[in-house]
C-alpha positions in Angstrom: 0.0 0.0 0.0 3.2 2.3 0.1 3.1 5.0 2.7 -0.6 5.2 3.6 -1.5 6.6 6.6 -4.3 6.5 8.1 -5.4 9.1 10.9 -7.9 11.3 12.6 -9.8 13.9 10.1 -9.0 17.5 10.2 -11.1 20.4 9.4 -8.6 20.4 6.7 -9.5 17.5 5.1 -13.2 18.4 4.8 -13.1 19.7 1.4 -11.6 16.4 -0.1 -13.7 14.4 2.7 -17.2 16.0 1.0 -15.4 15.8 -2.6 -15.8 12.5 -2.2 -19.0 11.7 -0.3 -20.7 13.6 -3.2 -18.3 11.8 -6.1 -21.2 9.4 -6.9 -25.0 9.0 -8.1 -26.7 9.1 -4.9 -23.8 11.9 -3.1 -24.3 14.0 -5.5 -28.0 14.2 -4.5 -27.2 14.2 -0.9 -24.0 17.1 -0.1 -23.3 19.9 -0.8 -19.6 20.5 -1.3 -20.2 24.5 -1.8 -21.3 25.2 1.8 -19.1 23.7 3.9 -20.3 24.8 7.6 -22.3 22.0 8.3 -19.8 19.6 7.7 -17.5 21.5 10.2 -20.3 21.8 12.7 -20.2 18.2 12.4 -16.5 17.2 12.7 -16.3 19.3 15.4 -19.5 17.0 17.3 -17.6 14.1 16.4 -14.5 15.2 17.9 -15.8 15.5 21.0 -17.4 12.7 21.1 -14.9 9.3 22.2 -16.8 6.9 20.8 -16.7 8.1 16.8 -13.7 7.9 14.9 -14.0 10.0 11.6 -10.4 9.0 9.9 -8.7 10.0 6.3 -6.5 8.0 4.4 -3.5 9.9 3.2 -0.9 8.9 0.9 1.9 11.2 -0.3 -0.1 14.1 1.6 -3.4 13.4 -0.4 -6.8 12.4 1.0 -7.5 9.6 -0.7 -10.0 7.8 1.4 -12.7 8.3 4.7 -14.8 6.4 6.8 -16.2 7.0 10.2 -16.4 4.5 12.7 -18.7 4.6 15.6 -18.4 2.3 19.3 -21.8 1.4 20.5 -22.2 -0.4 23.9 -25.4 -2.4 24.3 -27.6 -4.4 26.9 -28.4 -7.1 24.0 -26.2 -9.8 23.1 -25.4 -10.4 26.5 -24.0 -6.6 26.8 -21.9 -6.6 23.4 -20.3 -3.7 22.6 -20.8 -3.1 18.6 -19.0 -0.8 16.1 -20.7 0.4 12.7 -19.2 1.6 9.9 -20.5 4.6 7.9 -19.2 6.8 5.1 -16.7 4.3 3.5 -15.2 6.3 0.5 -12.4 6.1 -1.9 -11.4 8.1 -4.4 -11.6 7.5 -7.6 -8.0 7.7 -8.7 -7.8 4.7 -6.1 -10.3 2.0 -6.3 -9.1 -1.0 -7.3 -5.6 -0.3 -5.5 -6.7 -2.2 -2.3 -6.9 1.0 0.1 -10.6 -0.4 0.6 -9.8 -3.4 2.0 -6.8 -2.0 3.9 -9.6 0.8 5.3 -12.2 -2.1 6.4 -9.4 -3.8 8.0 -8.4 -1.0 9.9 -11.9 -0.3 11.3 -12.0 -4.2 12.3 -9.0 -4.0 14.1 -9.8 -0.9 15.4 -13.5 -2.4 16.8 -11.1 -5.4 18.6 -8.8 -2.6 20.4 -12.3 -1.1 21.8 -13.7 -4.7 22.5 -16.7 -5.3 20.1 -18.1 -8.4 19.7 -19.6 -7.5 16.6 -18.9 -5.0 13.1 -21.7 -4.1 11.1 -22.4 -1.5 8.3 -25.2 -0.8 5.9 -25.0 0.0 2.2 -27.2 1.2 -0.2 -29.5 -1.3 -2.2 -27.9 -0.1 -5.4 -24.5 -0.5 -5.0 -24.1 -4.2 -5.5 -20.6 -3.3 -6.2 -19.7 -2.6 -2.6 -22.2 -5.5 -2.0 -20.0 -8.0 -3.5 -16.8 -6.2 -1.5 -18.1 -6.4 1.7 -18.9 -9.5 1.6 -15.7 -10.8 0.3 -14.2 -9.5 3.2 -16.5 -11.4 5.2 -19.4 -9.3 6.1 -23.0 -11.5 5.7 -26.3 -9.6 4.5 -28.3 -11.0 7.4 -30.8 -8.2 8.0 -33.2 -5.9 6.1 -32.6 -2.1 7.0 -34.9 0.9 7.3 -35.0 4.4 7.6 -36.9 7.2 8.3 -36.3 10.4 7.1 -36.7 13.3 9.5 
């Protein structure tokens, strides 16, 4: 992977973070890359918060990647801590490099160091694409999600 490094996001990085979320069908009906307060507004909840991790992937000082990672402790499950991961993007000028699957392994180690019992993530019913990747990393479809919008 040469000298990827993966760390916490800085308000720096929100321009190439939202670049990204909004580099596809469905992000480009979702962000808004030319008002970037919110997104600050956000990074800065996240921050304080000790149980998100919102992390860049940076090689040769270039965001390339993002995903945020969030600890839940839980009563079911006998008490299980979870993790989820949200957000997962790469850019475009590195798919297919393997900075995917180094990303999802990161946030699985990174849900061991904190004790979780279980990773999950959702994605999108169109994006059989990253259907097929997650579950070659070994991630199961074993529930049907829903949302509300609010």
């Amino acid at each position: 992977m040469g000298d990827l490094e993966i760390r916490a996001a800085a308000a720096a990085d929100i321009p190439a973070i939202v670049g990204m979320l909004a580099d596809d069908p469905l992000g480009a009906q979702r962000e808004s890359p030319d008002d970037l307060s919110p997104y600050i507004a956000a990074l800065e909840r996240l921050s304080a918060d000790p149980n998100q991790r919102l992390v860049v992937a940076v090689r040769e000082g270039r965001v390339v990647g993002t995903l945020q990672l969030t600890i839940v402790p839980g009563l079911s499950r006998r008490g299980a801590t979870r993790s989820i991961i949200e957000g997962v993007r790469v850019h475009a000028d590195e798919r297919g490099s393997g900075l995917g699957t180094r990303f999802i392994e990161w946030a699985v180690e990174e849900s061991r160091r904190e004790n979780c019992q279980l990773v999950q993530l959702t994605s999108d019913s169109t994006r059989t694409d990253a259907h097929r990747f997650y579950e070659r990393l070994g991630f199961e479809a074993s529930h049907v999600g829903f949302k509300l919008q609010l």
